[in-house]
C-alpha positions as CSV (number, residue, x, y, z in Angstrom):
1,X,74.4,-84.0,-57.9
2,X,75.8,-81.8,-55.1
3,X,79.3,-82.0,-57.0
4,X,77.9,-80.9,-59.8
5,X,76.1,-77.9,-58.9
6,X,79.3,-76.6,-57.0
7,X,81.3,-77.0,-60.5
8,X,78.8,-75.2,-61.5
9,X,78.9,-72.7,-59.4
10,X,82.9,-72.2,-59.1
11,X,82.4,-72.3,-63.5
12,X,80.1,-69.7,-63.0
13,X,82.1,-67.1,-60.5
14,X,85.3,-67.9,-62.8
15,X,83.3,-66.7,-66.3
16,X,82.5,-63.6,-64.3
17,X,85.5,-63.1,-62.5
18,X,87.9,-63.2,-65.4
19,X,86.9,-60.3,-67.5
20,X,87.1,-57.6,-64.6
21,X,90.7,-59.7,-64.0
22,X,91.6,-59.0,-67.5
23,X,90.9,-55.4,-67.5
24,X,93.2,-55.5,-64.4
25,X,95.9,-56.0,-66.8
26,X,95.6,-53.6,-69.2
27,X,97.6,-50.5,-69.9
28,X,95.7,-47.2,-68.2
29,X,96.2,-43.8,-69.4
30,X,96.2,-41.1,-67.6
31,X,96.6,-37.1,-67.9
32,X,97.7,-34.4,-65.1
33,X,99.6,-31.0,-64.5
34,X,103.8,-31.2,-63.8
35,X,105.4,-27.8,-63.3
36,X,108.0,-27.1,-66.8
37,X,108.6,-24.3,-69.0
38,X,111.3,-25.4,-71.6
39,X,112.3,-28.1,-73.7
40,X,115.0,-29.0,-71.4
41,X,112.0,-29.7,-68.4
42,X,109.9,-31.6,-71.2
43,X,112.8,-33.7,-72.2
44,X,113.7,-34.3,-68.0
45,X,109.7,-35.0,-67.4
46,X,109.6,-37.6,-70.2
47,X,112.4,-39.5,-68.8
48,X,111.6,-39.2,-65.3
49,X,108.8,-41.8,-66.3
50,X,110.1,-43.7,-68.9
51,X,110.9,-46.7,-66.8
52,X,109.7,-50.2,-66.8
53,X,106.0,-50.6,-66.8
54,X,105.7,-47.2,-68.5
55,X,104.4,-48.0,-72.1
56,X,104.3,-44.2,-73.5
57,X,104.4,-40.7,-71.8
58,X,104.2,-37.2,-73.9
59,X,104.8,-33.6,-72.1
60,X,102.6,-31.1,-73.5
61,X,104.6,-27.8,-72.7
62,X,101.7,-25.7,-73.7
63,X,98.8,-27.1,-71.1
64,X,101.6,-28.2,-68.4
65,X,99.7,-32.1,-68.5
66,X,101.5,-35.2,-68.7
67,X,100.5,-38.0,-70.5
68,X,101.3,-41.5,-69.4
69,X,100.3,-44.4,-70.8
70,X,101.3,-47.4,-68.3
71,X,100.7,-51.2,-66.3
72,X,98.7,-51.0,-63.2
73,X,100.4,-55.0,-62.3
74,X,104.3,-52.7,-62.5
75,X,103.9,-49.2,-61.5
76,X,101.1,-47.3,-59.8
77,X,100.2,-43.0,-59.9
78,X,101.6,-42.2,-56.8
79,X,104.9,-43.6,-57.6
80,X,104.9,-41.4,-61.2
81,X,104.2,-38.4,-58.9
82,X,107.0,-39.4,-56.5
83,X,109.4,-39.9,-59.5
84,X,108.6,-36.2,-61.5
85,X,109.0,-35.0,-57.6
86,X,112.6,-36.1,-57.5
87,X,113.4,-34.9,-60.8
88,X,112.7,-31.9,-59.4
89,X,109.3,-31.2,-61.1
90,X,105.8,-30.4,-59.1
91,X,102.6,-31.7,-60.0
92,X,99.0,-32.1,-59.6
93,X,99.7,-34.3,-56.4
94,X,102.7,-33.5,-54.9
95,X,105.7,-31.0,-54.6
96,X,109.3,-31.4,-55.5
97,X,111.2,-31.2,-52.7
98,X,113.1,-27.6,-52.2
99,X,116.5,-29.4,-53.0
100,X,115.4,-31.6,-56.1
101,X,114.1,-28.1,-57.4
102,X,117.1,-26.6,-56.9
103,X,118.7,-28.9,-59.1
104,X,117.0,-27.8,-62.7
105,X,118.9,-25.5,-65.0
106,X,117.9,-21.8,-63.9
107,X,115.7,-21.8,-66.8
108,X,113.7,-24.7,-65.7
109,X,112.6,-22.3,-62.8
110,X,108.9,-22.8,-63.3
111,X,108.0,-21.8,-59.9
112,X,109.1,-18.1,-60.8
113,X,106.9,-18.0,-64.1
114,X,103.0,-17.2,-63.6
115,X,102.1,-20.1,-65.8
116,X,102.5,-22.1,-62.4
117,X,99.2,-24.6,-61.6
């Protein structure tokens, strides 16, 4: 009888266990602001990202926000921050360093335009 019950039991915890395990798996989407004023930032922004574990990201020019569709199990926020950063775009979270900023084409200069965050 005891044997029984503690199937039970472990049955019981793995029914309710999996679904929040399987929603650990899925793609999340999220939205924030990058620093960009051209095409030539858009294009840089979108491949900054577009890496394995990212399943879509779009660059809306107009509202500055990033949209990035990706796998929590293969790539994380932070690290999305930490690559825009290097490619010498600021966002929501963090701050390209003065040298990666540098690097963008003097009309990538977002920091000079007012439409900064």
């Amino acid at each position: 009888m005891k044997t029984i019950f503690s199937m039970l039991i472990v049955a019981a915890v793995v029914a309710i266990s999996n679904p929040l395990f399987a929603q650990s798996k899925k793609p999340v989407t999220t939205v924030f602001w990058v620093g960009g004023v051209c095409e030539m930032c858009k294009e840089r922004i979108e491949r900054a990202v577009d890496i394995p574990g990212v399943k879509a990201a779009s660059y809306n020019l107009e509202k500055h926000e990033l949209t990035v569709t990706y796998s929590p199990k293969k790539i994380n926020e932070e690290k999305l921050h930490e690559l825009l950063n290097k490619a010498g775009h600021d966002t929501s979270k963090s701050q390209a360093s003065d040298e990666a900023y540098s690097n963008v084409h003097g009309c990538c200069k977002y920091r000079e335009h007012e439409h900064n965050h």
